[in-house]
C-alpha positions, 0 to 999 in steps of 0.5 A: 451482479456482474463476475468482475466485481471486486474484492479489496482486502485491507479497504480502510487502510492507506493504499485500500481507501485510495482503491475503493475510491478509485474504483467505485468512481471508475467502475460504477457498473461493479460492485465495489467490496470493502473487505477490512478490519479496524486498526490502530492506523484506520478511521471508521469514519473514513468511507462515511461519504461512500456508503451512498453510493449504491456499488460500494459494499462494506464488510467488517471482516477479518481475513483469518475468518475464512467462513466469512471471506469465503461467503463474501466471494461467492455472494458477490461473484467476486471476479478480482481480488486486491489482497492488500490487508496487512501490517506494514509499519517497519518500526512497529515489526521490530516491537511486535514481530508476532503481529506481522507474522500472523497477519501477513503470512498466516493472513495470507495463507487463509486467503489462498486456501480460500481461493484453493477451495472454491470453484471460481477462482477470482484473478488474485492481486497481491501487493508487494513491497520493495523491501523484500529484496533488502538493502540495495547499495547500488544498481536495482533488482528485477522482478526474479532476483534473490529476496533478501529481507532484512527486518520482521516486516519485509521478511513477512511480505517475502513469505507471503510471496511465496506463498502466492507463487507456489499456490499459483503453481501448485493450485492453479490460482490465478495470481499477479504479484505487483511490488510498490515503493513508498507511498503517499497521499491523502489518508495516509497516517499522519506517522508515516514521514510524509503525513508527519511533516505536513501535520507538522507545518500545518499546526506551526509545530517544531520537529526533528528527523532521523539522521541518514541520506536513505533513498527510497522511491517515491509514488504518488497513491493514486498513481499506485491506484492506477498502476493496479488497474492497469496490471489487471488489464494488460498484466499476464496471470504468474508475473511479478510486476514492478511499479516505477516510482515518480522518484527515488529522494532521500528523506532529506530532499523529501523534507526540504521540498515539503518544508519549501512549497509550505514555507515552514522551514523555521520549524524544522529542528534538524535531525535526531538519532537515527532510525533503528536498523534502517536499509540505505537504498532501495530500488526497483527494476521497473522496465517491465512495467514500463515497456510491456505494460506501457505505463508510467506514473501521470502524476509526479512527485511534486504536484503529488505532494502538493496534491497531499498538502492540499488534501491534509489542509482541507481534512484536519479532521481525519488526521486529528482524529488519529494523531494529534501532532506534538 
């Protein structure tokens, strides 16, 4: 086994399934491993077509569990480490705040004191979010600027953040920081808004939004899965790294181009309330990523989400299997 294999923490999640695909396509000379638990948000039959493919690894494993991680490192000469296993739901932070604080701060902090034990220390990437820095009303923040998360959620990631700096600083940890924007693509759980408006369309069903112009940035997974690849390669150890976006929407404008490519503007019923404690606007500085890393996502928003449609059409079993739209 070769040094550079690697470690993805999270594997069965959204952003995890994309990057062990990714990789074990990309790299079939590494081995590939899955280090992840099973949630309410994954699908245990979701690598089935993986496990023939002789470079990907699955471990069913919990990151709290450091006798288990810390053996798995050293057994498979784990070279990069992309730690992404945490909870991300916002709502869901608002009703059960204790689950975010143990899995992506206490999660995090078992993950570092494993780095700080063993020898041979893996590069370490951690994934970051927008939301730590708050509610932008205008302009966009650069990678230093002042966290200011405003929900149990972004203010775990910030905490974990943290972390990560002062264990890179403290412990020598070899650790790269890269923040993303909202996500979306193939396995991505049907509750998010994308998923929930193509499984909508997709089974002739009539839905309501949440009031509110929000802006958010907009990427495209595998654009994501890409950005990751090339922080690794051209990212310097102790940076914090802002992924562009293929766009920055508002949920309207994201639903009325979803609703438009399928042609299923009949079915939505307008919007309903409004989400709770919801951020107007969110925005990254991205020119680092772009100048000194010379990368911007290839993809864009549009053949993204009609990539994603494509993909929800052809594989109703994997979001029936989760959530049965009503």
């Amino acid at each position: 086994m070769k040094k550079n294999n690697i470690l993805i923490t999270g594997g069965t999640g959204f952003l995890g399934n994309n990057l062990v695909r990714y990789f074990t396509k990309k790299y079939p000379e590494r081995i590939i491993v899955n280090y992840s638990r099973h949630t309410y948000a994954t699908n245990p039959l979701t690598h089935k077509d993986l496990e023939k493919n002789p470079n990907y690894v699955p471990i069913a494993g919990d990151i709290n569990d450091v006798l288990l991680f810390k053996e798995t490192l050293e057994k498979y000469k784990i070279g990069t480490l992309y730690h992404l296993a945490a909870s991300t739901h916002v709502d869901r932070s608002f009703i059960y705040p204790e689950e975010f604080l143990k899995a992506n701060v206490q999660g995090n902090f078992a993950v570092l004191e494993v780095l700080r034990k063993i020898n041979k220390k893996p590069l370490m990437i951690y994934m970051g979010t927008d939301e730590v820095f708050g509610d932008i009303p205008e302009g966009f923040c650069r990678e230093d600027e002042l966290r200011a998360p405003r929900n149990p959620y972004s203010a775990s990631k910030a905490s974990a953040e943290m972390y990560c700096i002062a264990y890179h600083h403290s412990f020598d940890i070899p650790i790269i920081i890269a923040r993303s924007m909202n996500m979306f693509g193939p396995y991505q759980h049907p509750e998010k808004l994308i998923g929930k408006i193509i499984t909508r369309c997709l089974t002739d069903t009539h839905f309501t939004l949440f009031e509110g112009g929000s802006v958010r940035g907009w990427i495209y997974v595998k654009d994501t899965c890409d950005a990751l690849d090339t922080v690794v390669r051209k990212g310097k150890i102790g940076e914090i790294y802002h992924i562009p976006p293929d766009a920055y929407l508002t949920v309207p404008e994201v639903a009325q181009t979803i609703l438009k490519i399928m042609k299923k503007e009949e079915l939505f019923d307008g919007y309903k309330g409004r989400r709770l404690k919801d951020d107007e606007r969110y925005a990254l500085d991205a020119a680092k990523f772009e100048y000194i890393l010379k990368w911007k996502p290839p993809t864009g928003f549009e053949k993204g989400i009609r990539n994603t449609i494509k993909w929800f059409d052809k594989n109703r079993w994997y979001w029936h299997s989760l959530y049965e739209a009503k």
